[in-house]
C-alpha positions in Angstrom: 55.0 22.7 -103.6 56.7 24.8 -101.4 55.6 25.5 -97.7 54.6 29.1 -98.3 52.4 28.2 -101.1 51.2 25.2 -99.5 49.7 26.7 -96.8 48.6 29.2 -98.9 46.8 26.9 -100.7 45.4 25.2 -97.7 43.8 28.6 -96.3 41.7 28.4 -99.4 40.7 25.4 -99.4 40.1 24.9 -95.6 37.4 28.3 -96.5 35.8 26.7 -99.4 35.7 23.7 -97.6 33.6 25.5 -94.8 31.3 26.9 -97.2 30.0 23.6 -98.2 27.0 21.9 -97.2 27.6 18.7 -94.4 26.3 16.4 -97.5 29.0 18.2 -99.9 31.6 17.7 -97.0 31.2 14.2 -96.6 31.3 13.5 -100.6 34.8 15.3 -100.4 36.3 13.5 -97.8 34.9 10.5 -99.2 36.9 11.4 -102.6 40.2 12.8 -100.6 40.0 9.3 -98.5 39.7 7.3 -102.2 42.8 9.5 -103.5 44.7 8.4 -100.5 47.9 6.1 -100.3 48.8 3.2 -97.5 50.7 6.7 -95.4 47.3 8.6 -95.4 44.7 5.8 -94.2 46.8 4.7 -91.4 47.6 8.4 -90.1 43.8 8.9 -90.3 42.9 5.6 -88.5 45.5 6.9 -85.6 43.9 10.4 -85.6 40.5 9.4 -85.3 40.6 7.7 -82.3 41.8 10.4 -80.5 39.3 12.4 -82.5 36.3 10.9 -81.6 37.0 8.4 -78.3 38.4 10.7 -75.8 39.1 9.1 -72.7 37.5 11.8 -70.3 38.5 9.4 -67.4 41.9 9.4 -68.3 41.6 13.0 -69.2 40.0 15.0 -66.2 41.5 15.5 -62.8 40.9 12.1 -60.7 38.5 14.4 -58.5 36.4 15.2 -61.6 36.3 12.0 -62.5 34.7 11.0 -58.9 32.3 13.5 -59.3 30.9 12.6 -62.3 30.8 8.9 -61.3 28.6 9.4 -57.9 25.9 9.8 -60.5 25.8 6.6 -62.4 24.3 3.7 -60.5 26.3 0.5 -59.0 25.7 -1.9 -61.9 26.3 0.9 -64.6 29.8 1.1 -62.3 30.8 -2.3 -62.7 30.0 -2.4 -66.1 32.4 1.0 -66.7 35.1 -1.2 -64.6 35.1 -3.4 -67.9 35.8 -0.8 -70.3 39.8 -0.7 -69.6 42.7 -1.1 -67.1 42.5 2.8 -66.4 38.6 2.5 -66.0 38.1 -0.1 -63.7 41.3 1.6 -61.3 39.7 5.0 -61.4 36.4 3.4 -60.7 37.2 1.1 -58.2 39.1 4.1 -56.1 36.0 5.8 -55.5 35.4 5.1 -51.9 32.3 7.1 -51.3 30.7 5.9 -54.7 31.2 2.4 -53.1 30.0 3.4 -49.7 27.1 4.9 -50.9 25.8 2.0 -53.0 26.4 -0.3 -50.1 24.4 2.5 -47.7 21.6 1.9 -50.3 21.5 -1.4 -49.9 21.1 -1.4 -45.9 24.8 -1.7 -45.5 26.5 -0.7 -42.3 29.7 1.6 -43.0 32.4 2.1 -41.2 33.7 5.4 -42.3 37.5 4.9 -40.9 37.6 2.2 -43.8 39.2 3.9 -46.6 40.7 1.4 -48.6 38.5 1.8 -52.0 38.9 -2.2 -53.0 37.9 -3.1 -49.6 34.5 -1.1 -50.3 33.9 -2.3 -53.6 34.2 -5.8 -52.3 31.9 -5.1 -49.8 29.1 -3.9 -52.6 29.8 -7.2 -54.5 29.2 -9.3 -51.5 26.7 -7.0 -50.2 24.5 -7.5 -53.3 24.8 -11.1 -53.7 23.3 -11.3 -50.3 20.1 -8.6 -51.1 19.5 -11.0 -54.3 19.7 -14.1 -52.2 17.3 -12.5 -49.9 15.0 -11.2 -53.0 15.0 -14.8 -54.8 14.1 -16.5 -51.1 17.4 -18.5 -51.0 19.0 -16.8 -48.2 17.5 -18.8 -45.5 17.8 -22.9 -44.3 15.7 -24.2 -42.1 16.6 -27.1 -39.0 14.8 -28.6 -36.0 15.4 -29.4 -32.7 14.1 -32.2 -31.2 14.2 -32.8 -27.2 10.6 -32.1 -25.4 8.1 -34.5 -25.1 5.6 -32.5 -24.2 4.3 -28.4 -25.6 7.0 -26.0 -26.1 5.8 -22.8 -25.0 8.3 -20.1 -23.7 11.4 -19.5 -25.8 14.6 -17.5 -25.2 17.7 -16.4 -27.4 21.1 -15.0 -26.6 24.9 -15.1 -28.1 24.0 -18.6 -30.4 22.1 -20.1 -27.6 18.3 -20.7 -27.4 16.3 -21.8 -24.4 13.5 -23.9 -24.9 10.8 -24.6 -21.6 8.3 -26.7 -21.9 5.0 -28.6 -20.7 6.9 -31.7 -19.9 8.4 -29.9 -16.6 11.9 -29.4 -18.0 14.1 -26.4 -19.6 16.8 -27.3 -22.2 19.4 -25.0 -23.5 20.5 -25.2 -27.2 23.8 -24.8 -29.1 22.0 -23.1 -32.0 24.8 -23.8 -34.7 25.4 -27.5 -33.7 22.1 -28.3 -32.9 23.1 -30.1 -30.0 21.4 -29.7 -25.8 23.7 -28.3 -23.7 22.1 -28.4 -20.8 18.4 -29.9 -19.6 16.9 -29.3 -16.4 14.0 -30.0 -14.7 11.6 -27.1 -14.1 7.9 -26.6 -13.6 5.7 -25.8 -16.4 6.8 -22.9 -18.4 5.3 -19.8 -19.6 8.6 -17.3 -20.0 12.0 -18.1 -20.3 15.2 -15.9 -20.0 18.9 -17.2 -18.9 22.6 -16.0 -18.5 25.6 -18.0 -18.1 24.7 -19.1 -14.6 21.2 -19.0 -14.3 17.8 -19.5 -16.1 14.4 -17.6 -14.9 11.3 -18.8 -15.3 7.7 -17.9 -15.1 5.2 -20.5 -14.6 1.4 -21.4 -15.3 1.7 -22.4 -11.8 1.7 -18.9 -10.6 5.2 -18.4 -9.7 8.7 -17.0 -10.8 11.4 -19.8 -10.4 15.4 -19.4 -10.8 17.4 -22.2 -11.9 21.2 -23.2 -11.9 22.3 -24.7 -15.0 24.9 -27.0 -13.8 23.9 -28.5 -11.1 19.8 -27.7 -12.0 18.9 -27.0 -9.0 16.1 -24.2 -7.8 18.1 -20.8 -6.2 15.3 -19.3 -6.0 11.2 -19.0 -5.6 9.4 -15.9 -6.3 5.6 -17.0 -4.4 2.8 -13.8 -4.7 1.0 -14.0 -7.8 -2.5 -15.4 -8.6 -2.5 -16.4 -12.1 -0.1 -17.8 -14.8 3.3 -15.3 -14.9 3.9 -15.0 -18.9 6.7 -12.6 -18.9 10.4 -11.8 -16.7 12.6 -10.1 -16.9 15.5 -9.5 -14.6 18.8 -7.3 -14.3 22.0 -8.4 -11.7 23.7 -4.4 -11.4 20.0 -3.5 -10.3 19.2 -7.0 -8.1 15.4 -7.1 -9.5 13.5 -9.3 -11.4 10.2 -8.4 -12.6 7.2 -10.6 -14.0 4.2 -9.7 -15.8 0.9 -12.3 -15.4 -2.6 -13.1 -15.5 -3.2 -11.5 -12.6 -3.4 -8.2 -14.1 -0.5 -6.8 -11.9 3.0 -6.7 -12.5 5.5 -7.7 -9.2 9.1 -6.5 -8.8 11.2 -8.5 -7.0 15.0 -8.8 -5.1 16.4 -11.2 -7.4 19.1 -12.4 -4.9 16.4 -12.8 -2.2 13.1 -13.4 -3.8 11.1 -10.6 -1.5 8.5 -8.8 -3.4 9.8 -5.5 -3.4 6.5 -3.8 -5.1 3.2 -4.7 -7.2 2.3 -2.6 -9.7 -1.2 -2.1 -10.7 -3.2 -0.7 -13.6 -3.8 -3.4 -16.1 -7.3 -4.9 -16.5 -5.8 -7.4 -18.6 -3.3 -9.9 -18.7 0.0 -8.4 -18.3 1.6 -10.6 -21.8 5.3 -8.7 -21.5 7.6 -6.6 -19.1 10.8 -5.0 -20.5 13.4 -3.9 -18.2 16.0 -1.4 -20.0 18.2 1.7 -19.8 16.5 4.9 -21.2 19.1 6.5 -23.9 17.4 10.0 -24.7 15.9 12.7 -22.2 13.2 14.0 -21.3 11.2 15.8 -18.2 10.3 12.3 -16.6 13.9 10.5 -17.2 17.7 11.2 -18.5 20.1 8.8 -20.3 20.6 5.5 -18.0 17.9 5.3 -16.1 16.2 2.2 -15.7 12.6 2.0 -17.5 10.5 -0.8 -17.1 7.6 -1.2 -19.7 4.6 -4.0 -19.0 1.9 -4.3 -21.8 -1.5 -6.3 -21.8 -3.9 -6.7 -24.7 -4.6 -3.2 -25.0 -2.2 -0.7 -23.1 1.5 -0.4 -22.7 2.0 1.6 -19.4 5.7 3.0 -18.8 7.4 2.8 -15.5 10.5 4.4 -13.7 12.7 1.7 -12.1 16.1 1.4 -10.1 17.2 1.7 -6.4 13.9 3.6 -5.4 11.8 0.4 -5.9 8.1 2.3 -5.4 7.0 3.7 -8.6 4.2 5.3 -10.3 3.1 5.1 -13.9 4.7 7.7 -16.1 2.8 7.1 -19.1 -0.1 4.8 -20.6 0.4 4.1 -24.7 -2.7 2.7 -26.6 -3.2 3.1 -29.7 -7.4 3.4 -29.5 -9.2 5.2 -27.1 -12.3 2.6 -27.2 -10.0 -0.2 -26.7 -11.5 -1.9 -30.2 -8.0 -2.5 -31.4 -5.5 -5.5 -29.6 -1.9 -5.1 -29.2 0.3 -7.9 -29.3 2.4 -9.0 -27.2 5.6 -8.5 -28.9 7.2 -5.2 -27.7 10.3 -4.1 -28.5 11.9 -1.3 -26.7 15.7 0.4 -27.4 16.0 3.0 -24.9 14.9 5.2 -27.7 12.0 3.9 -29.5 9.0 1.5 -28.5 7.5 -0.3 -31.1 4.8 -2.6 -31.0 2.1 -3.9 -33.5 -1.5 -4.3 -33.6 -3.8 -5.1 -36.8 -4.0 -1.4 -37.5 -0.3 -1.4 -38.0 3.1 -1.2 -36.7 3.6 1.6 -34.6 6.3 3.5 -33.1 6.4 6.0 -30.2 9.4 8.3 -29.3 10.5 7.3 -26.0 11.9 11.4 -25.2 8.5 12.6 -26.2 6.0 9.2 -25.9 4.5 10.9 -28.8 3.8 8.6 -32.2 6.3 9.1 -34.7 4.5 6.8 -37.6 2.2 3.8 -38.4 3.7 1.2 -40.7 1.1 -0.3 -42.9 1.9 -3.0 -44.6 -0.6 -5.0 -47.3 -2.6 -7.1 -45.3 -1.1 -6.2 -41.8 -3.9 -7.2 -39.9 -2.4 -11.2 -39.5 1.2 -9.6 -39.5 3.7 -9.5 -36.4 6.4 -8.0 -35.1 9.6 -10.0 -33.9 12.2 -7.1 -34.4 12.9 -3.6 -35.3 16.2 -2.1 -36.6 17.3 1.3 -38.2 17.0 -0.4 -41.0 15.3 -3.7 -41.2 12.2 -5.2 -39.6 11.3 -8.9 -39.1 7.7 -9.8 -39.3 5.7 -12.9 -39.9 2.5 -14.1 -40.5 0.4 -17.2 -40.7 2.8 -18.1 -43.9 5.7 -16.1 -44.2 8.7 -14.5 -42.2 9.1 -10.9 -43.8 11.9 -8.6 -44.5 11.0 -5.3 -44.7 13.2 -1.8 -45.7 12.0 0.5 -42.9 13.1 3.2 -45.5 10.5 2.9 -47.7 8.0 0.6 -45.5 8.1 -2.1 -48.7 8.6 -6.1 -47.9 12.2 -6.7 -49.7 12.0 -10.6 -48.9 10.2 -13.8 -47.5 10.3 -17.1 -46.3 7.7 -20.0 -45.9 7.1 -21.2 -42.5 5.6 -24.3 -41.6 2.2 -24.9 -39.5 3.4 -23.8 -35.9 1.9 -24.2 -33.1 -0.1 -20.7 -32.4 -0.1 -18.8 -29.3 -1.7 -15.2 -28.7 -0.3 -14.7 -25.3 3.2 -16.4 -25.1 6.5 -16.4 -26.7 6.5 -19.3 -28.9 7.8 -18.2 -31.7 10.9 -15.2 -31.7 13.5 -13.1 -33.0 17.3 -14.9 -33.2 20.3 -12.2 -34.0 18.6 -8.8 -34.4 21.8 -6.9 -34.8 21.7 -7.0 -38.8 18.1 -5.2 -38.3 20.1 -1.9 -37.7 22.2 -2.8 -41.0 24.1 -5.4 -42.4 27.4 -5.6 -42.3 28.7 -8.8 -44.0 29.4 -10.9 -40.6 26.0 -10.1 -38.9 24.1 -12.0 -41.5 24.6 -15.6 -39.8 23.1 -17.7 -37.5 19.9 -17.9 -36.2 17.1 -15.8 -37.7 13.8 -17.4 -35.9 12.1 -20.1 -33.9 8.5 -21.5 -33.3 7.4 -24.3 -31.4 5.5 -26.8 -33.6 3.1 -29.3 -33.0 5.3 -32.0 -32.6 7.0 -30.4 -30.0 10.0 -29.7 -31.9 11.4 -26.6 -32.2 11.9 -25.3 -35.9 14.6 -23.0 -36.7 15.5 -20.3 -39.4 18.8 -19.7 -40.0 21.0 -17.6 -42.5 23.0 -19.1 -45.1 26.8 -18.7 -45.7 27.6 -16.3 -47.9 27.8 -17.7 -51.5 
C-alpha cells in the first residue's frame, strides 16, 4: 500500500476506532494483537513500557523531584531507594528530606553538613537508636561497689561520678571503667560536687567542707549553720560557695577563705537545693550573664541575684499553690532560661525573662514521677519502677527502663541525671555513657548506661 493511501487509510480507521465503546476497543486490539507477527509483539512490549511506567524521577527536573519527595515519609523513602539505581541516587541526594526525618526523630542537625549520604546515614543510625529505645534495649545496667556504709549524696561530671557516703569517706568514679580513682576521707555526707582539684561537701554535721583530691586533705571549713547542709554549690571566677540546709536559711560564702559573706532568709522549710548559674535572657530584674542563684524547699523556689555585690534580696518566690497543699521536689533544674521543677501536679516550667509559667506537663500517673533532666527535646523521669523517656514535643513517654529497689530519699541526691546533653537532641555521639545512678541498699551504687550503637 502506498504511503499516501496508507495513512489515508489509518485516518479512518484511527476515527472509527474512537467511536467504539472501551469494551469494543479492547476486543480489537485483542484481535490486532492475535493477527500479529514475532516484529509486532516485541515493538509493543518495548512501547508499553514507556507507555505506561514513566520514570517521573528520571523525568522531572532534580528540584521537582525534591519537592515531591518531602512529602512521603522516611520508610516510604527507603523503600523508593530500592526501586532502581536512578531512584535510590535521586533519593538519597535530598539533604533536607533526610534532615527533616532525622529533626522528627529528636535529631540534632547541623545545617553546614550538606553532604546528602552523610544525612541519610545519619536517619539510618538515627532510627535504629529510637527503636532500641522503643523496644527497651538501649540501656545496660552496672554497679559500683566501694562504701561500706549509706550512699547518700551523688555527683556527675565529664564521665566521672562522685559518691559520699555514711562511712565518713568520698570516692570518685571512672564511670566507663568502673574503677575508684580516688577515695578520701570526709565527714558524713549529704551533697556532693567536685572539679579537677577539689571536692565540696555538705554535711549532716552542719558544715560545708572542701577537700583536695590528691593529697585528701581538708582546704577548707565553712562553720555557721544549725542543721544538716543538703545542697552546694560553688563557682571559682565568682570565689562563692553557697549551701542550702535544714536550717531554713541559705549561707553564701568566700570559697577561698571560708567567711560567710551573707545568709539569706525566707524559707520556713528545709532549703533541699541551691543553683548557682549565669542568667541567658533579659529582663527588668537581670541581663544576660549575670549570676542567679535559686534555693528551693518543699514548697517555694525563691530567686536571687548574685555576684561581686554579695548582699542580696529576693527577686522572685515561685510556688506552684497558693495554700502550700502541693510539695515540690527537690530536683530543680535551671538553664539560664528556663526553671523547671516537678511536683505531683506535674512538671512545670517557668520563663526565667518573665518568671511567668509557660506549661504543666502531665504525664499518666505523675503523681510518683520525677524529674532528673530537661532538654529542648527530651526529658528524663523516673518513678518507683521505671526511668522514662519522654518527647517534650508531644508530652508522650517514648521509652522505659526497669530500675531496681533503690534506696529512697525525699530530701537528698541519691539518685541523678549522668550526660544530659542528648536531652536537647541527639546527635549520634551524645548517646553514650552514663544515663543514671541511685544508691541502693547495699550500698552499691547502680548505674544506667547507654549502649553502643548496634
Amino acid at each position: 500500500m502506498e504511503k499516501k493511501d496508507f495513512e489515508a487509510w489509518l485516518d479512518n480507521i484511527s476515527i472509527a476506532f474512537l467511536s467504539l465503546t472501551d469494551l469494543q476497543k479492547n476486543e480489537t486490539l485483542d484481535h490486532l494483537i492475535s493477527l500479529s507477527g514475532a516484529v509486532q509483539l516485541r515493538h509493543l512490549s518495548n512501547n508499553l513500557e514507556i507507555l505506561l511506567k514513566r520514570d517521573f524521577l528520571k523525568l522531572l527536573p532534580l528540584e521537582l523531584s525534591f519537592y515531591l519527595l518531602k512529602w512521603l515519609d522516611p520508610q516510604t523513602l527507603l523503600t523508593c531507594c530500592l526501586v532502581s539505581k536512578q531512584w535510590n541516587k535521586v533519593v538519597s541526594a535530598c539533604t533536607e528530606v533526610w534532615q527533616t526525618a532525622c529533626k522528627n526523630l529528636g535529631w540534632q542537625i547541623d545545617d553546614s553538613v550538606q553532604d546528602p549520604l552523610h544525612w541519610k546515614k545519619v536517619y539510618l543510625k538515627a532510627i535504629l537508636r529510637m527503636k532500641q529505645l522503643k523496644d527497651h534495649e538501649a540501656f545496660e545496667t552496672s554497679s559500683l561497689i566501694g562504701h561500706s556504709a549509706r550512699v547518700y549524696a551523688l555527683y556527675y561530671k565529664d564521665g566521672l561520678l562522685c559518691t559520699g557516703s555514711d562511712d565518713l569517706s568520698a570516692k570518685l568514679w571512672d564511670v566507663s571503667t568502673g574503677q575508684c580513682i580516688y577515695g578520701i576521707q570526709t565527714h558524713t555526707c549529704a551533697a556532693v560536687k567536685f572539679d579537677e582539684q577539689k571536692l565540696v561537701t555538705g554535711s549532716f554535721d552542719n558544715t560545708v567542707a572542701c577537700w583536695e583530691w590528691s593529697s585528701g586533705a581538708k582546704t577548707q571549713h565553712f562553720r555557721g549553720h544549725t542543721g544538716a547542709v543538703f545542697s552546694v554549690d560553688y563557682n571559682d571566677e565568682l570565689d562563692i560557695l553557697v549551701s542550702g540546709s535544714a536550717d531554713f536559711t541559705v549561707k553564701v560564702w568566700a570559697l577561698s577563705t571560708g567567711t560567710c559573706l551573707n545568709t539569706l532568709t525566707g524559707h520556713t522549710e528545709w532549703v533541699t537545693k541551691v543553683v548557682l548559674q549565669k542568667c541567658k535572657v533579659k529582663s527588668l530584674m537581670h541581663s544576660p550573664g549575670d549570676y542567679i542563684l535559686l534555693s528551693a524547699d518543699k514548697y517555694e523556689i525563691k530567686i536571687w541575684p548574685i555576684g561581686r555585690e554579695i548582699n542580696c534580696k529576693c527577686l522572685r518566690t515561685l510556688s506552684v499553690s497558693e495554700d502550700r497543699s502541693i510539695s515540690l521536689q527537690p530536683r530543680l533544674h535551671f538553664d539560664g532560661k528556663y526553671i523547671v521543677c516537678s511536683s505531683a501536679l506535674g512538671l512545670y516550667q517557668w520563663d526565667f525573662a518573665s518568671y511567668d509559667i509557660l506549661r504543666v506537663i502531665k504525664p499518666p500517673d505523675f503523681s510518683n514521677v520525677s524529674l532528673l533532666g530537661f532538654g529542648e527535646i527530651f526529658a528524663l523521669l523516673f518513678d518507683n519502677k521505671y526511668l522514662y523517656i519522654m518527647d517534650l514535643r508531644t508530652e508522650k513517654l517514648i521509652s522505659r527502663w526497669p530500675l531496681p529497689e533503690y534506696r529512697k530519699s525525699k530530701r537528698g541526691s541519691s539518685f541523678l541525671a549522668g550526660e544530659i546533653s542528648w536531652l536537647n537532641g541527639l546527635n549520634g555521639q551524645n548517646d553514650t555513657g552514663l544515663v543514671f545512678a541511685t544508691s541502693m541498699p547495699d550500698h552499691s551504687i547502680h548505674l544506667v548506661l547507654w549502649k553502643e550503637h548496634g
